[in-house]
N, C-alpha and C positions, 0 to 999 in steps of 0.2 A: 398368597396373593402376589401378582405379578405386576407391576407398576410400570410403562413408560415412560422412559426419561429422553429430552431434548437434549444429545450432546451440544457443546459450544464447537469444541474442536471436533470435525467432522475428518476423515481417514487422508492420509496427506494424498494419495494418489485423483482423490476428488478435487482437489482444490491445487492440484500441480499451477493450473494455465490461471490460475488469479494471482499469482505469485508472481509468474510470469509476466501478466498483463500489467500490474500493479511494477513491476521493474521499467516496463516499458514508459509507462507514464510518468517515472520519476526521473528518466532519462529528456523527456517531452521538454516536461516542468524546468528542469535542471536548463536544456538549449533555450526557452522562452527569459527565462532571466537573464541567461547569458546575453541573448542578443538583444532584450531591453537597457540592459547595460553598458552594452556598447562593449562589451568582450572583458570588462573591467572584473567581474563577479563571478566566480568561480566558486567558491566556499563560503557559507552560508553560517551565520551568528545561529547560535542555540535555540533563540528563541525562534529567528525565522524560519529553523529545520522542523520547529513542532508545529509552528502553522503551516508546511509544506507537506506533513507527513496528515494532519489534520486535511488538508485541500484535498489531499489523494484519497485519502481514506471518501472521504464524500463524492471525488469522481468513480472511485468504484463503486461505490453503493449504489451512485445513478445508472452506471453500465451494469450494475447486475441487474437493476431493475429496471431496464430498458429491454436487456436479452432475456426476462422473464427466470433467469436463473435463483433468484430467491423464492421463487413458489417452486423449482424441480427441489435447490438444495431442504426446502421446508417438506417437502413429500419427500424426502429423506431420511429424513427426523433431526436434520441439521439447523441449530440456529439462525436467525436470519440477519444475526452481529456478527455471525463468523466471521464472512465474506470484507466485509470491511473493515473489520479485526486485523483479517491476513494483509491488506493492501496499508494497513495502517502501519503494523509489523514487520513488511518487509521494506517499506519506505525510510523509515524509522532506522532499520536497522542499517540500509544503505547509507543513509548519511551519517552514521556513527561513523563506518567503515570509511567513507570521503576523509572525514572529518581526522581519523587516524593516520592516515598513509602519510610516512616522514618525507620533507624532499619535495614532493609531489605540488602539492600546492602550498605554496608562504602566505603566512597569515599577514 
């Protein structure tokens, strides 16, 4: 008996431009604070990186499902967490990487 299974992680060349786009928006978010700051904030406390990678994650969900791309990735047999999985993970990961680079920005 042959069973189908909903992968989570769908094939990286499908979900190249949500990585993409999900960079994009973290670049958006990152200038919006800045210039609500008045150019003062730069680097972002722990906690406010998880509610930042958390915001992203939910504007992508709403751009997928805006572009109707969670019903093509679902006719896929792709999860429909993926997508905002990835945007959660690549946002997450970006501000680890800010959050490392010596020199760069003083705490």
């Amino acid at each position: 008996m042959v069973t189908k299974t909903r992968p989570f992680w769908p094939q990286p060349f499908l979900l190249r431009h949500v990585a993409v786009r999900a960079a994009v928006v973290w670049i958006l978010l990152h200038g919006i604070i800045f210039a609500v700051s008045g150019g003062v904030v730069i680097l972002l406390a722990w906690r406010a990186s998880v509610v930042l990678a958390v915001v992203a994650a939910w504007l992508g969900y709403v751009d997928e499902k805006r572009r109707s791309e969670l019903l093509f990735l679902g006719n896929l047999g792709i999860h429909r967490a993926a997508a905002p999985a990835i945007w959660l993970l690549v946002v997450a990961l970006l501000e680890i990487l800010v959050s490392r680079i010596p020199g760069v920005f003083a705490r």
